[in-house]
DOSE-51125 format. One record per residue (C-alpha): residue number from 1; x negated, y, z negated; residue in one letter. Coordinates in pm, whole numbers, plus 50000, padded with zeros to 5 digits. Example, Ala and Ser with C-alpha at 12.3 -4.5 7.8 and 13.67 -1.06 7.14 Angstrom:
DOSE-51125
SITE num     u     v     w residuo
SITE   1 48770 49550 49220       A
SITE   2 48633 49894 49286       S
end
This chain:
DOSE-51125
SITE num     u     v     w residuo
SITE   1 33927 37037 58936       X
SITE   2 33948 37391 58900       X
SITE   3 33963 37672 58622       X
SITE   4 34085 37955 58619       X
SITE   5 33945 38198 58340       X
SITE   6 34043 38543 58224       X
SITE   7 33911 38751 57944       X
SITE   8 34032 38873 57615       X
SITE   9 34022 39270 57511       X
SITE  10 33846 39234 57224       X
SITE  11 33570 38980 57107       X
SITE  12 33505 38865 56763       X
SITE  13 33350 38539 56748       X
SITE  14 33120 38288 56585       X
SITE  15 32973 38018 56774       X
SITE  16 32795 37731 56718       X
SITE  17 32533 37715 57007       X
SITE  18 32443 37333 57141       X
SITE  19 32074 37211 57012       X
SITE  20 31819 37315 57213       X
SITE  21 31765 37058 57523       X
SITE  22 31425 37177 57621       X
SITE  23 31321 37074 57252       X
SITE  24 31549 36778 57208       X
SITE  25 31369 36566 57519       X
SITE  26 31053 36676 57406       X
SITE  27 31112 36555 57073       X
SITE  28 31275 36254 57217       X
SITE  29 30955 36138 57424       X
SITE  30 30706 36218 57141       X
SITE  31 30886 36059 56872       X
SITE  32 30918 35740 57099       X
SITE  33 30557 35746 57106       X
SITE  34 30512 35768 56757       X
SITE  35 30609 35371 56764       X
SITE  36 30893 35423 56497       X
SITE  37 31018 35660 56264       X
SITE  38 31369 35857 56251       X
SITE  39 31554 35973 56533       X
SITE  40 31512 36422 56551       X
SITE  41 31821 36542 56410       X
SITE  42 32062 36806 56557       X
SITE  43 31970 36602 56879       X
SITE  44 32135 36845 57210       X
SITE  45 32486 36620 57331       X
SITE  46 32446 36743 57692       X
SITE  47 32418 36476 57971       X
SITE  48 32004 36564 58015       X
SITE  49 31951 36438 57644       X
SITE  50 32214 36119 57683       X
SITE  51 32019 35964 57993       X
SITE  52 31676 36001 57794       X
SITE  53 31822 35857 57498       X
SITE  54 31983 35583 57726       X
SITE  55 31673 35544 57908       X
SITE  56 31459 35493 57617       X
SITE  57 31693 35229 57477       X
SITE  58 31602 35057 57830       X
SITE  59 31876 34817 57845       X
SITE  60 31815 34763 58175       X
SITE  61 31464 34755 58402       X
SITE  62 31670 35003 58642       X
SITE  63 31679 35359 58455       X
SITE  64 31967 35605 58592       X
SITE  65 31865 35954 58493       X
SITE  66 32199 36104 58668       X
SITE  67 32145 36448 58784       X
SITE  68 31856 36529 58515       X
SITE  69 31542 36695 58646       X
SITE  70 31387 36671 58303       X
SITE  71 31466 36317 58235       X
SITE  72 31305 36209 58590       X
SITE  73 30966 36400 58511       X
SITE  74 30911 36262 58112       X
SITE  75 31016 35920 58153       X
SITE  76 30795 35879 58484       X
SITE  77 30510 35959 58260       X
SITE  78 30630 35784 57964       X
SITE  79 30680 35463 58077       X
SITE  80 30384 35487 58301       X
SITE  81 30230 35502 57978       X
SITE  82 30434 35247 57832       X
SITE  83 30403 34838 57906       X
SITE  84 30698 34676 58100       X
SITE  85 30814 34736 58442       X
SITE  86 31087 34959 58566       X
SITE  87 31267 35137 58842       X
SITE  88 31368 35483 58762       X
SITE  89 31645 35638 59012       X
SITE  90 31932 35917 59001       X
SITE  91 32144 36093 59159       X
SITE  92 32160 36161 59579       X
SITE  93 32050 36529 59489       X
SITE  94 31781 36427 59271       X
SITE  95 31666 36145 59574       X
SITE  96 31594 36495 59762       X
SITE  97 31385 36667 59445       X
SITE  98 30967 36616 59521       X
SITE  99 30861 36419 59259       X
SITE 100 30473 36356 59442       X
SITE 101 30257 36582 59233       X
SITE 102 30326 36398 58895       X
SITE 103 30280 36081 59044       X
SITE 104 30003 36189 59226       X
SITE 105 29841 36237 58881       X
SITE 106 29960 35976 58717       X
SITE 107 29830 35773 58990       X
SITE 108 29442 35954 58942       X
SITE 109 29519 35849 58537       X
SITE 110 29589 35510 58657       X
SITE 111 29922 35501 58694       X
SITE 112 30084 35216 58886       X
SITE 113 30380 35394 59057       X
SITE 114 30523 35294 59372       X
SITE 115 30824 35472 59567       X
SITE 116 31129 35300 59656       X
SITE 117 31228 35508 59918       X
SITE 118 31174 35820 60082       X
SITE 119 30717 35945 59993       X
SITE 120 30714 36178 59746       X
SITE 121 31067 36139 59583       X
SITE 122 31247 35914 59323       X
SITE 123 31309 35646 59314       X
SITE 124 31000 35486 59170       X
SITE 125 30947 35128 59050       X
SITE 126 30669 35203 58793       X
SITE 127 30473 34934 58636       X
SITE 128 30390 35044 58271       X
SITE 129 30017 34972 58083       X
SITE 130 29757 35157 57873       X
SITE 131 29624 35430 58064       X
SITE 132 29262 35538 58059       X
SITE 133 29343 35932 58083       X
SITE 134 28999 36148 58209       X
SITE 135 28970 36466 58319       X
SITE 136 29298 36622 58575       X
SITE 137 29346 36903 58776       X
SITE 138 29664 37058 58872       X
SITE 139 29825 37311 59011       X
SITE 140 29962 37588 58740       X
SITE 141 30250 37672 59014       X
SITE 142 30401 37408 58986       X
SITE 143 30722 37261 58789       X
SITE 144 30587 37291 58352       X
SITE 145 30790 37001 58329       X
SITE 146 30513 36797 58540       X
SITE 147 30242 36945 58293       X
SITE 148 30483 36918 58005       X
SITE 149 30536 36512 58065       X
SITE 150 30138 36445 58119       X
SITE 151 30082 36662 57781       X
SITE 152 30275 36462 57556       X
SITE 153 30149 36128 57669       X
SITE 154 29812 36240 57637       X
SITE 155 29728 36149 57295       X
SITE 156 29754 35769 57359       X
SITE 157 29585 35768 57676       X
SITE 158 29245 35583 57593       X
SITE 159 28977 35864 57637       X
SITE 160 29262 36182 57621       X
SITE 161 29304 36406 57869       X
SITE 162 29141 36762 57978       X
SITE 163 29394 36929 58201       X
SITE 164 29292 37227 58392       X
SITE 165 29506 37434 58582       X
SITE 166 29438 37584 58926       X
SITE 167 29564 37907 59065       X
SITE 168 29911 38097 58879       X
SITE 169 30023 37929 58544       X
SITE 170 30422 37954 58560       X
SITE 171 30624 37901 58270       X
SITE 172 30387 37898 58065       X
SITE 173 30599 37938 57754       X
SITE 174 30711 37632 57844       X
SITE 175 30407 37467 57820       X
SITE 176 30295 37665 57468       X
SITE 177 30646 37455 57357       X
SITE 178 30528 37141 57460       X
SITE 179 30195 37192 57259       X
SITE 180 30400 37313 56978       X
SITE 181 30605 37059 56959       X
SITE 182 30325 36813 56945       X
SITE 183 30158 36983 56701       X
SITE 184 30466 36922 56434       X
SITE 185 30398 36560 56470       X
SITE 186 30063 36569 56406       X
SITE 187 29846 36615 56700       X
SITE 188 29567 36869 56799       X
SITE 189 29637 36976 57168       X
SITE 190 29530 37321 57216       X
SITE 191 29376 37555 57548       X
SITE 192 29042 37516 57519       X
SITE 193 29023 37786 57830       X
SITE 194 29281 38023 57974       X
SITE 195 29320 37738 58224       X
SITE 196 29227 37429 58046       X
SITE 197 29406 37196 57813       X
SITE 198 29230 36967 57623       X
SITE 199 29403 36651 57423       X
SITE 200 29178 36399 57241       X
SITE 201 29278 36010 57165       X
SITE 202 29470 36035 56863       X
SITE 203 29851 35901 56688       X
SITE 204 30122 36114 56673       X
SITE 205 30250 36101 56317       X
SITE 206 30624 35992 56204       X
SITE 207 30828 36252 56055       X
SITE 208 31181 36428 56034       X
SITE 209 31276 36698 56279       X
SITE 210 31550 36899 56305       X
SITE 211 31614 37075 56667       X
SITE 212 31706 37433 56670       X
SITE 213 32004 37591 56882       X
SITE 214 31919 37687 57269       X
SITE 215 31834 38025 57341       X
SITE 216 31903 37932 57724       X
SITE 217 32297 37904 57616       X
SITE 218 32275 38239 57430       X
SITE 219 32248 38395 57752       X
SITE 220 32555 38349 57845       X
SITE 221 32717 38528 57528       X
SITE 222 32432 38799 57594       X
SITE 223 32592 38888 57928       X
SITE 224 32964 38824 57753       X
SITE 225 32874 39167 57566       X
SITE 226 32694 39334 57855       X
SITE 227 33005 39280 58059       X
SITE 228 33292 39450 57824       X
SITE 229 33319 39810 57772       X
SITE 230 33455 39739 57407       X
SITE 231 33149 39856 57203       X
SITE 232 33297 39732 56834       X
SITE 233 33322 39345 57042       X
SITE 234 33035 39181 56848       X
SITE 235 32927 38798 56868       X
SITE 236 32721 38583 56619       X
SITE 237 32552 38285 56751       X
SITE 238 32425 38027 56491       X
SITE 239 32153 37826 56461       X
SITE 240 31925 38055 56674       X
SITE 241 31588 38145 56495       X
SITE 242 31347 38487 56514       X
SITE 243 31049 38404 56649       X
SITE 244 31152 38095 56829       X
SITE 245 30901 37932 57042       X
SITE 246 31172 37869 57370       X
SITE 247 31041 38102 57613       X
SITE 248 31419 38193 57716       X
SITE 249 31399 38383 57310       X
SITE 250 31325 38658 57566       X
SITE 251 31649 38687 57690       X
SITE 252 31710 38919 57385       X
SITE 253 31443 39201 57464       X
SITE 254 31600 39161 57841       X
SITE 255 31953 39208 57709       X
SITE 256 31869 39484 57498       X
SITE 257 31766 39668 57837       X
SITE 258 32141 39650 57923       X
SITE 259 32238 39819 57566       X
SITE 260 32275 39465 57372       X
SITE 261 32136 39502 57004       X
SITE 262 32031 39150 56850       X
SITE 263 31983 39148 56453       X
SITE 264 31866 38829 56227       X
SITE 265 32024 38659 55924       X
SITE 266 31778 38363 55803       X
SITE 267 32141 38221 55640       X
SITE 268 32462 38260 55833       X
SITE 269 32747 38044 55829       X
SITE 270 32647 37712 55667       X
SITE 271 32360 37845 55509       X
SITE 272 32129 37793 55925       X
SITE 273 32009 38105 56071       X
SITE 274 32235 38352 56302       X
SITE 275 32137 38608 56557       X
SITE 276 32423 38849 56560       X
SITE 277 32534 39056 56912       X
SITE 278 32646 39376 56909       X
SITE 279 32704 39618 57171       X
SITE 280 32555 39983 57223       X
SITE 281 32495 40204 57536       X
SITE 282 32271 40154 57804       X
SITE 283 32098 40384 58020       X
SITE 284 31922 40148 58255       X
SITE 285 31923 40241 58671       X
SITE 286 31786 39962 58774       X
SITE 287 31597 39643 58726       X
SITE 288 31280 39465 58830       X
SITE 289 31175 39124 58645       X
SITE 290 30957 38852 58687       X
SITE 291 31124 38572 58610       X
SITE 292 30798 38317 58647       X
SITE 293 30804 38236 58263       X
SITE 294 31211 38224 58210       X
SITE 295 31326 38120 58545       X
SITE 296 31646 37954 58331       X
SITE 297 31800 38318 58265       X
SITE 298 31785 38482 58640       X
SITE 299 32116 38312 58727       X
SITE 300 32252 38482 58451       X
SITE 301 32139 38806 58535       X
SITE 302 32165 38791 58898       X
SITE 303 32527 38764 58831       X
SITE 304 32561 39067 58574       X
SITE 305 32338 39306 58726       X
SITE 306 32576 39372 59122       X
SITE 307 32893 39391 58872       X
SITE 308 32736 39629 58594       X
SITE 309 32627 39850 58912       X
SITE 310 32287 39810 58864       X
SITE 311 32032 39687 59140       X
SITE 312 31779 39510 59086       X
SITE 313 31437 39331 59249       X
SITE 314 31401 38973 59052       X
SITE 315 31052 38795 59129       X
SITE 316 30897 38464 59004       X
SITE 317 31213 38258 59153       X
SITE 318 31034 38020 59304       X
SITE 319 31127 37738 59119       X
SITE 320 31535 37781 59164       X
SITE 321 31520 37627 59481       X
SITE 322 31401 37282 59359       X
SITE 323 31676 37330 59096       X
SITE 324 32001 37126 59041       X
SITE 325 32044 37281 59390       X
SITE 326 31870 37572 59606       X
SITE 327 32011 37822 59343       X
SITE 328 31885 38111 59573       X
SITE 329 32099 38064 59835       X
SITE 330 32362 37950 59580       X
SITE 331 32368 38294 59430       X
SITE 332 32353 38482 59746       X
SITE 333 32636 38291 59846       X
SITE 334 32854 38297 59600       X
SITE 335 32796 38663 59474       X
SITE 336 32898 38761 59846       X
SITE 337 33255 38609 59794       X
SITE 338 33235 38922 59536       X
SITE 339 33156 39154 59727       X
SITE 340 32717 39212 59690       X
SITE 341 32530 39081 59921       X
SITE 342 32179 38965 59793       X
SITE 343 31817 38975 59985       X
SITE 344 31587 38676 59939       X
SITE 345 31219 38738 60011       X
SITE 346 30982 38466 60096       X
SITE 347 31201 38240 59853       X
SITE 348 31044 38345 59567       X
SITE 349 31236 38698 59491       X
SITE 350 31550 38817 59511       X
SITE 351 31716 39146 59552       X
SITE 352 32014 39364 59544       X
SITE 353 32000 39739 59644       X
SITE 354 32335 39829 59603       X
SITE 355 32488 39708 59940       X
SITE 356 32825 39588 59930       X
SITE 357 33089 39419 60151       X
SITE 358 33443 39343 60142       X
SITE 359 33545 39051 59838       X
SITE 360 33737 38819 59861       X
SITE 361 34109 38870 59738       X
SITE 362 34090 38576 59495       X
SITE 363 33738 38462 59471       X
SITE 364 33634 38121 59374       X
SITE 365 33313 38019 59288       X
SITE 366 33136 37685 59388       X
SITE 367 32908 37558 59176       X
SITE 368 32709 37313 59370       X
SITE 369 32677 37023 59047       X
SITE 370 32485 37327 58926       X
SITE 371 32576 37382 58536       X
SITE 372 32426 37713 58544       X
SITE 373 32606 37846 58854       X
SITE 374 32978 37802 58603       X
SITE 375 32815 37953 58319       X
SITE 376 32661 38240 58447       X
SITE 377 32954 38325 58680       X
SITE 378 33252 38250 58427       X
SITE 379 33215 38567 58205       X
SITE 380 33232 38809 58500       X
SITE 381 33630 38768 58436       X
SITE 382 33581 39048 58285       X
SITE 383 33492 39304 58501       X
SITE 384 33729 39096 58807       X
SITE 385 33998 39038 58577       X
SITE 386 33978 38645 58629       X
SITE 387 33759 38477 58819       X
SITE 388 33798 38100 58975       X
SITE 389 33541 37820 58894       X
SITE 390 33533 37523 59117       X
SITE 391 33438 37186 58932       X
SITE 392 33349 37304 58555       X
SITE 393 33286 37022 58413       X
SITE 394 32928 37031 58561       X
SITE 395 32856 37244 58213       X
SITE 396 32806 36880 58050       X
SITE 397 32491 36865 58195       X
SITE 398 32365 37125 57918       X
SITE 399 32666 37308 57746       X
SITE 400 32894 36995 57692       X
SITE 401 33146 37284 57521       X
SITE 402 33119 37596 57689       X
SITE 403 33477 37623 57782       X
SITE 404 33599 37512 57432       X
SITE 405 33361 37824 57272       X
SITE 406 33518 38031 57572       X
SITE 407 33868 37987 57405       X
SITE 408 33780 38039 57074       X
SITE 409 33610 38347 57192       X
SITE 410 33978 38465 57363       X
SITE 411 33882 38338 57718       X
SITE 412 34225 38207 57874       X
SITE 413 34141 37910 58090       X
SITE 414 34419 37759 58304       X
SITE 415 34367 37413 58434       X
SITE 416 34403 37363 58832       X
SITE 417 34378 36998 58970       X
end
């Protein structure tokens, strides 16, 4: 399938962002582990939530996690943590993703964790107990969500767990979430070092939650704006909060660097909280970011920056290429069918100094089972005019209705099968 999206002149719209995903597994896994209590409300509907919730439910000793990075990383260390026995698997691409240094850990924890297949990657037939827990070390360069699913089981592991991390920390804001988040049901995790984590034996307490809207989908709607030379366009997105603790909240200071103004209402429309858009002038050259702590938003900008005209030198984008797919070489790719070609420097930066070659005469993007490739790439029908996306529907995996708040927005998206 195929769409084919063009813009609107003007934008006036009020949208009702998805729940935040990164907080809805979280919340998911932790209130598992609280033995009971009620489901988090507002829970995200994209696929990465559905295959926790499914897996959790464990109707089956064979867990299918799909295409969801996430999913793979928390429930390997919940039900580690957690007595039956399972085999956890997905899809071919996630077959390929490395998978070793969590189970590596869980393994030194106690862990019994076997691999089905290929050493290092899923699938893994995992034999749940009580874990002792101890003192770990681990590398701070690696995936958050390895530290993130070791941190939240670490309260009913029998002696806790210290966790220090070696070298870099990346993502760190990631991490501060994940310690939040336990935190609002009831447990003391804090760093006891710059580097060091400490969690002692203790229950996580039952109580309501309600997830907030994801700050990772408001870039999209941030680069909507940056995109359209209409400065009275204007978009409010509800449900987002000031002074949220998602690290990809940042996307609003980075935004505001391309002339994007973001103002606060604690009640919007139905009485939750609304970050309105507007748009102002910019007088930004160029752009260098390190991405290390949001590494969710660089598609977004490495799209917008070649088609505002403004280069840019994009570091900390290391991670991308352990994504959904090698979303490096996805970008250069597919921003070449526009005409900018893109450097990539030791696979961990990425560049664009203005060079340019010829575009294609009816460009169509690929996007590689990658939700964020048709997200970020979808809005620049505005500057193109339209602009061809090759198998949307792979926004279910976070955004279930992206292309539904498109056409409310005025986006015109033709069907092509």
């Amino acid at each position: 399938m195929q769409y084919i999206v063009s813009c609107p002149e003007h934008i006036d719209t009020s949208i009702m962002l998805p729940a935040s995903k990164s907080i809805s597994n979280r919340a998911l896994i932790i209130q598992a582990l609280t033995k009971g209590g009620m489901m988090p409300k507002n829970l995200s509907d994209c696929d990465d939530t559905e295959v926790i919730i499914r897996g959790l439910g464990r109707q089956s000793e064979i867990i299918d996690i799909k295409a969801a990075g996430t999913a793979m990383r928390f429930m390997t260390a919940y039900l580690s943590a957690t007595e039956g026995e399972y085999t956890i698997t997905g899809t071919e691409r996630m077959k390929h993703r490395p998978i070793g240094i969590l189970v590596d850990a869980l393994r030194y924890l106690g862990a019994e964790i076997e691999y089905v297949g290929e050493e290092g990657y899923p699938p893994l037939h995992i034999k749940g107990r009580q874990l002792e827990g101890g003192t770990l070390q681990i590398a701070g360069d690696v995936s958050s969500q390895y530290i993130s699913a070791l941190l939240m089981i670490a309260p009913i592991l029998t002696k806790g767990l210290e966790l220090k991390l070696t070298g870099n920390i990346i993502s760190r804001p990631y991490i501060d979430l994940t310690l939040h988040l336990m935190h609002e049901f009831g447990v003391a995790a804090e760093w006891s070092d710059f580097d060091t984590i400490r969690v002692k034996p203790q229950p996580y307490q039952q109580r309501a939650y309600t997830i907030e809207s994801d700050w990772s989908a408001a870039s999209y709607w941030y680069e909507i704006l940056a995109l359209t030379d209409d400065t009275q366009s204007k978009v409010a997105l509800q449900g987002l909060k000031d002074g949220s603790r998602q690290g990809d909240s940042t996307v609003r200071y980075i935004f505001s660097l391309l002339g994007i103004k973001t103002s606060f209402k604690e009640k919007g429309v139905n009485g939750m909280p609304e970050a309105l858009l507007t748009r102002h002038s910019r007088m930004l050259n160029r752009m260098d970011y390190d991405f290390t702590n949001q590494p969710d938003l660089a598609q977004t900008l490495i799209a917008v920056c070649p088609v505002l005209g403004i280069p840019f030198h994009f570091t900390g984008l290391g991670t991308l290429k352990i994504k959904e797919t090698d979303r490096i070489e996805a970008m250069k790719r597919e921003m070449e069918k526009l005409g900018y070609i893109l450097h990539e420097e030791e696979g961990t930066a990425l560049s664009w100094t203005g060079e340019r070659c010829e575009p294609m005469t009816q460009p169509t993007i690929d996007t590689y089972e990658d939700h964020r490739m048709a997200m970020s790439f979808a809005p620049l029908a505005i500057k193109l005019g339209e602009i061809r996306i090759n198998n949307p529907e792979v926004v279910s995996k976070s955004y279930p209705h992206y292309w539904a708040d498109l056409r409310k927005a005025g986006f015109k998206i033709q069907q092509v099968d």
